[in-house]
N, C-alpha and C positions, 0 to 999 in steps of 0.2 A: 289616977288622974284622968280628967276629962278628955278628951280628943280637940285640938282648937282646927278641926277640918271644914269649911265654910260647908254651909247648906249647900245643900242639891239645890238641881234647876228644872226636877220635874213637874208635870201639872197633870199627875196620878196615872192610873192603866189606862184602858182601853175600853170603855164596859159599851156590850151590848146585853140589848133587855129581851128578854122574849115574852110573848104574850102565851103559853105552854110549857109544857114541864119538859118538852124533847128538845128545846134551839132550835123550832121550824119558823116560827111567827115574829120577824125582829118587826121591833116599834122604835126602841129609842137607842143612838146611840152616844156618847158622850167619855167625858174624860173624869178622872175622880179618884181617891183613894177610900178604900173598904170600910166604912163605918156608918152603918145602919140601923135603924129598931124600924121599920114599919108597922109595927103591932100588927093589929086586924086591916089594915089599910093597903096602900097598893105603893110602888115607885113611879108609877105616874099614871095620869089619865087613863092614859094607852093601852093601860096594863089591868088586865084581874086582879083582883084581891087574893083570890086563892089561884095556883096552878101557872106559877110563871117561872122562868129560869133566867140566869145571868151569867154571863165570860167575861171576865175580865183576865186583860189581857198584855202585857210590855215589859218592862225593865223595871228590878229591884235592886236599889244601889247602896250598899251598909256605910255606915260614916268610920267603923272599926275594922284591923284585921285579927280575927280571931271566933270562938264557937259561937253561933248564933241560936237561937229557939223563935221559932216561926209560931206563932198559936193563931188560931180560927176559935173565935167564939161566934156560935152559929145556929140558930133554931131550925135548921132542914139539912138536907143533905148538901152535900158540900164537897168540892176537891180542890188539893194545891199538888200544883207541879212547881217545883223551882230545879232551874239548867236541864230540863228532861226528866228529873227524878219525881216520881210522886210521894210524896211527904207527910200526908194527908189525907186522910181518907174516909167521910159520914158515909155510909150506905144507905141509910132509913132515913125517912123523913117525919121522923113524930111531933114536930113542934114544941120539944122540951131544948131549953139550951142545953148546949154541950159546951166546952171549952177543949179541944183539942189540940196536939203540937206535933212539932218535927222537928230535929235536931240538925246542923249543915254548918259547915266552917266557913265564912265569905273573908275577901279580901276588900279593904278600905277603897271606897272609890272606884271599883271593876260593876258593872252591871251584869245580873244575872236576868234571863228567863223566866219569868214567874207567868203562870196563868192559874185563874181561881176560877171554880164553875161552884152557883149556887143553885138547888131545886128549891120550889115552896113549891106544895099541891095541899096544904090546908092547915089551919092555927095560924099564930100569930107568925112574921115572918122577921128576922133582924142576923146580919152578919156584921162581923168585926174583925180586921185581921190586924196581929200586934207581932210587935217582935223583943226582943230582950238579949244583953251579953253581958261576962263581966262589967262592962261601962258602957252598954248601955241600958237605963232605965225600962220598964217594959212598959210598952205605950203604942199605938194604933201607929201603924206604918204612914207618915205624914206624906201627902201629894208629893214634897219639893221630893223624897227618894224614889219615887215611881214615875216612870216616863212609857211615855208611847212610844213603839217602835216597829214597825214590820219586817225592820231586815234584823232577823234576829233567828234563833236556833230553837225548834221545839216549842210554840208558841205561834198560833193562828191568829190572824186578823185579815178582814174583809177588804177586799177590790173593788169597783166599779163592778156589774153586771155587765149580761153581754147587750149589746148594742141590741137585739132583736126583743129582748126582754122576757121570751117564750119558752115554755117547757122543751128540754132537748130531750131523746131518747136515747142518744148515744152522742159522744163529745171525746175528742182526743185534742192530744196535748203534745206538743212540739218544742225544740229551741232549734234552730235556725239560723246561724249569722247572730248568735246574740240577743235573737230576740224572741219574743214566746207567741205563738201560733196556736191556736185554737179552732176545730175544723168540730162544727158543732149540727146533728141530726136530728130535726123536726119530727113528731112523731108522723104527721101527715106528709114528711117525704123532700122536704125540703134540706139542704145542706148548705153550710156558708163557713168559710173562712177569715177569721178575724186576726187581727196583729192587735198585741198590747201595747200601749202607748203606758210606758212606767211615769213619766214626767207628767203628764196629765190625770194618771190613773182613770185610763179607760180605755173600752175595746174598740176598735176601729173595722170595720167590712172591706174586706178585699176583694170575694168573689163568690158567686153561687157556683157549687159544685150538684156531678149528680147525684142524687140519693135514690134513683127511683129504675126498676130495668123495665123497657117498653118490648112486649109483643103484640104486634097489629095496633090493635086499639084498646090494648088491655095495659094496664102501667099499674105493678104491684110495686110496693115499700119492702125492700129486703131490710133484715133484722142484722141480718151478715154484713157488717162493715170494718174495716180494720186502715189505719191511717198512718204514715210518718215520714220522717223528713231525708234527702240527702244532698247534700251539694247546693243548696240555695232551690231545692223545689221541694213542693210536699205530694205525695202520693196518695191515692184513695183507691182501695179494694173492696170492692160490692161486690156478692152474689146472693144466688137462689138457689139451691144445691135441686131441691124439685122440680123444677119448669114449671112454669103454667099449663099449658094444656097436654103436649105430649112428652111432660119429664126430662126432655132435654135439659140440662144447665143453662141458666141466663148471668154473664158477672158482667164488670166492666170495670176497668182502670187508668185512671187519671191521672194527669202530673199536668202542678200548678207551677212554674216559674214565679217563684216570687221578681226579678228582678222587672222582667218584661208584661205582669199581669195576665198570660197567659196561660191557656187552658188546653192541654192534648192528648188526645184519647194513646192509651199504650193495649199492649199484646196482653191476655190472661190463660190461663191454666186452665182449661174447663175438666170440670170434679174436685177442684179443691172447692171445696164448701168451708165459708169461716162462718165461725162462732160470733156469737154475740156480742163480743165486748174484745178490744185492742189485739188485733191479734198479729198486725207487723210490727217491727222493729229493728232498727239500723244499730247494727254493731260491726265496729272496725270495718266501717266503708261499706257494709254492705247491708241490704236490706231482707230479713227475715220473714217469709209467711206461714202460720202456722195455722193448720186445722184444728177440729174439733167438729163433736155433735155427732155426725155421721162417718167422721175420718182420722185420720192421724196423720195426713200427710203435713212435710215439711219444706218447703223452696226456698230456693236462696234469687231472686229474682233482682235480671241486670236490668237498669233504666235503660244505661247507652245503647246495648246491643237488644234490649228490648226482647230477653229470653229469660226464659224460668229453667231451673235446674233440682233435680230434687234431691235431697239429705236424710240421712237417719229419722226413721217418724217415730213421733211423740210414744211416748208407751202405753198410754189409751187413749181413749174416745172424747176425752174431756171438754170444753167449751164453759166461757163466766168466767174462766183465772184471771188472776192478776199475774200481769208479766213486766218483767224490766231485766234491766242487763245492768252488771255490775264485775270489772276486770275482764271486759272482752267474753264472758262467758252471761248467758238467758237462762233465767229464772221464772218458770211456770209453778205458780202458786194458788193451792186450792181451787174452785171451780166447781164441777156438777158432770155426774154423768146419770142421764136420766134423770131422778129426784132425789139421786144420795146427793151432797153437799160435801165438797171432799177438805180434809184439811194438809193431804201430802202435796207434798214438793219434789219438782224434779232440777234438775241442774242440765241445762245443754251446750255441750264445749262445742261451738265451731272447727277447734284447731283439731280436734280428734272427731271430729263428727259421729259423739257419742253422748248418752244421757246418764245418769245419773240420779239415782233416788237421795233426797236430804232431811233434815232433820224437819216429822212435822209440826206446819202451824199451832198456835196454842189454841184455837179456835176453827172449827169449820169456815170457811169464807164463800160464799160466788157475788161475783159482779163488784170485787172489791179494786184497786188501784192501786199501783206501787212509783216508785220513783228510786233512782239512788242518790245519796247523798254520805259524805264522807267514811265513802269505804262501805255502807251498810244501806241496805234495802228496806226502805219503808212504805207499809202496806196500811191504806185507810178504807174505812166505809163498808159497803155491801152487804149481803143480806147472811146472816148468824144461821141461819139455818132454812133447809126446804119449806118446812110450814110454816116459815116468819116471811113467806115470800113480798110480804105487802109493807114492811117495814125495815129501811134501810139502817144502819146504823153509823155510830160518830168514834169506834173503836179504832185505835191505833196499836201497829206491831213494827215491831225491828226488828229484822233477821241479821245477823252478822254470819260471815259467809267464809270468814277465818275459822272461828269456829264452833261454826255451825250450832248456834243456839238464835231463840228465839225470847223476847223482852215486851213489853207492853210500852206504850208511848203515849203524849199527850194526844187527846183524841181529838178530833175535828168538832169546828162551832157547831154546826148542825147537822143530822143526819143525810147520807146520798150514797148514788149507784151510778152505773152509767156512767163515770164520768173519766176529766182523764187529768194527769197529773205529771208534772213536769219538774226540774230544778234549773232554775234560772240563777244563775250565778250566789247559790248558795242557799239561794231560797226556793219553798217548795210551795209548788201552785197549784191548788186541789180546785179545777173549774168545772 
C-alpha cells in the first residue's frame, strides 16, 4: 500500500552551468530537478552547444523507509554522490545514452546529500535522474523532494566572492571567535583580510596587511607566506630565505587584533624560510611554523612573549603540502621536493615532539588544502602531478586517522590551488 506522507516542499537542487567541460566558466545558476534532452542544443544562451559541465547540488528527501535504486539516464559522463558515497559513475563521454544505477536504503522524510555533476563535450546532450522502491513507482526525482541547502555534509555550493574580486596567489583561512577570516595574497604584492558575513553571504574588508619585504628601494613579493589565528588576532609570516642583494634573510610578522582593528609588527626567526602554501597553524593554544624548500625547521612561536622556540624538524625538505591538525596532533600531506610531487604523509605529535610516517595519499598532491571535520581530515584541489603544473584540480580525499586509511570524496565545483580552507561550524569553506 501507498505511503499517505504529504509532498515535499522542495523547489529542486542547486545547479550551476558551466560554459566548459572542467567547472571553470559559471554562467547560469538556478534551482531545478534533473530532467533534460537538449539534443544538439545548449541549456541556455550562455552556454555552448558542445563542451559544457553542470553541479547540481542539495538535499534528496524519500517519501519511503526502505531500499531505494537511484538511476541516471544520461548521454555524457556523469557522477552521483548521495551522503558522501559515490553511487554512480560515466567516465566517457560518447553521446550514446546510458541508463545507469546505484542501490542505498533511505529513511521516509530524513534528507540526504546528493550532488550530480554532468560533462557534454560533444553529440547530442540530455540527463535524467529517477528513482524507484518497493512502493515506489520509478519516475524522475520531482523538485518538491529536492531542496537547496548549503549547511549540509559532502556537498559544495557557492558563497559570495571576495570583495576585491581579483586573482589571489596565496589565500588562508581562519575561524576565530566563530567567525571565518580570510587573509588573501595579490599576485602583485597586495594582502587583505576579510570577515564573512553568513547572514548576508558576503566578504567584508577589514585591513591591508603586508605582503611585500622592502630593501632601500627595492620591494620584492615573497612567494613564502603562511597565516593563522590565536586568541582573537590573526598572524601573517613572510619571508625571503635569499635576500636581495647580499643574501641576508628578509621576513616580517604581523598580528592583527581583530577587536581593536589593529596592526603590529612581531619578532621572526631569520632562516626559517616557509614554503609556499599554509605553513602555520594553531593547535592546543599554540601556534606552529613549519619550514620547507630549503629547510626543515619547526617553531612553536609565542605572540605574548614575542619568542620563537624550535621543535623536532620535519623529516625532509618538502614545501606545497597540505596541512591541518586533527586530535591535538599535525598532519603534513603530500607536497614537492624539488620536481618529485610527493604522495607521503607524516604525522607530528606536539605532546611527544616527534613525527611519524602514515598511510600514503591515493594520489600524488602539491598545493592541495585540508581541513578537519568530524574526526577526519579532508584534503581538496592541487596539482596531480609535476607536469600537470598548469592545471589545478576539483579532486577530494579523506584521511581517517583512527585507522589510518585513505577514501575518495565529493570533489570540489571547480578546479584550484593556493587556497585555504576552513570548518566553520560544520561546514567546510574551500576560498
Amino acid at each position: 500500500m501507498k505511503s499517505t506522507l504529504s509532498e515535499g516542499t522542495g523547489t529542486g537542487l542547486k545547479a550551476n552551468y558551466f560554459n566548459d567541460a572542467g567547472m571553470n566558466e559559471l554562467k547560469v545558476k538556478r534551482n531545478e530537478n534533473i530532467d533534460f534532452n537538449w539534443g544538439s542544443g545548449s541549456p541556455d544562451a550562455s552556454i555552448n552547444n558542445e563542451n559544457f559541465s553542470v553541479i547540481w547540488n542539495g538535499e534528496i528527501e524519500p517519501r519511503y523507509s526502505e531500499d531505494y535504486t537511484l538511476y541516471v539516464q544520461s548521454s555524457g559522463a556523469c557522477k552521483v554522490w548521495v551522503d558522501g558515497n559515490l553511487i554512480i559513475n560515466r567516465a566517457t563521454d560518447d553521446s550514446s545514452m546510458v541508463e545507469l544505477s546505484g542501490n542505498l536504503n533511505l529513511n521516509a522524510g530524513e534528507h540526504y546529500p546528493i550532488q550530480v555533476e554532468y560533462y557534454e563535450t560533444n553529440g547530442d546532450a540530455s540527463i535524467k535522474l529517477l528513482w524507484s522502491s518497493a512502493s515506489q513507482d520509478k519516475e524522475v526525482v520531482p523538485a518538491s523532494r529536492l531542496y537547496e541547502t548549503s549547511i549540509i555534509s559532502g556537498i559544495w555550493s557557492r558563497t559570495d566572492e571576495s570583495e576585491y574580486g581579483s586573482a589571489f596567489n596565496n589565500t588562508f583561512a581562519m575561524v576565530e571567535g566563530g567567525k571565518l577570516y580570510v587573509l588573501s595574497c595579490e599576485v602583485l604584492g597586495d594582502a587583505y583580510i576579510e570577515v564573512y558575513d553568513e547572514l548576508q553571504n558576503k566578504f567584508v574588508r577589514l585591513t591591508q596587511m603586508k605582503a611585500k619585504l622592502i630593501n632601500g628601494a627595492t620591494a620584492i613579493v615573497s612567494p613564502y607566506f603562511g597565516a593563522t589565528s590565536l586568541n582573537g588576532k590573526i598572524y601573517t609570516f613572510i619571508s625571503w630565505e635569499d635576500g636581495l642583494n647580499d643574501n641576508a634573510p628578509y621576513a616580517a610578522v604581523q598580528e592583527y587584533d581583530i577587536a581593536t582593528g589593529t596592526v603590529t609588527n612581531k619578532n621572526f626567526v631569520y632562516g626559517l624560510a616557509l614554503p609556499l602554501f599554509d605553513t602555520a597553524i594553531t593547535v592546543n593554544g599554540q601556534i606552529y611554523v613549519f619550514g620547507g624548500s630549503n629547510n626543515s625547521n619547526v617553531y612553536v612561536y609565542d605572540p605574548e612573549a614575542d619568542t620563537w622556540t624550535a621543535v623536532a624538524q620535519m623529516p625532509d625538505n618538502r614545501d606545497c603540502y597540505a596541512i591541518a591538525q586533527c586530535d591535538g596532533k599535525v598532519y603534513l600531506m603530500g607536497g614537492q621536493i624539488g620536481t618529485e610531487n610527493l604522495s607521503s604523509v607524516y604525522m607530528f605529535d606536539p605532546q611527544n615532539n616527534s613525527w611519524t610516517r602514515k598511510a600514503d595519499m591515493i594520489d600524488p598532491l602539491t598545493y592541495g588544502c585540508a581541513a578537519e571535520k568530524n574526526g577526519k581530515i579532508l584534503v581538496y584541489g592541487g596539482y596531480a602531478g609535476y607536469t600537470e603544473r598548469s592545471r589545478f584540480t576539483r579532486n577530494g580525499y579523506a584521511y581517517d586517522p583512527a585507522n589510518d586509511e585513505w577514501s575518495t570524496i565529493p570533489s570540489l565545483i571547480s578546479p584550484r590551488g593556493h587556497f585555504g580552507m576552513e570548518n566553520l561550524g560544520g561546514r567546510i569553506f574551500a576560498v
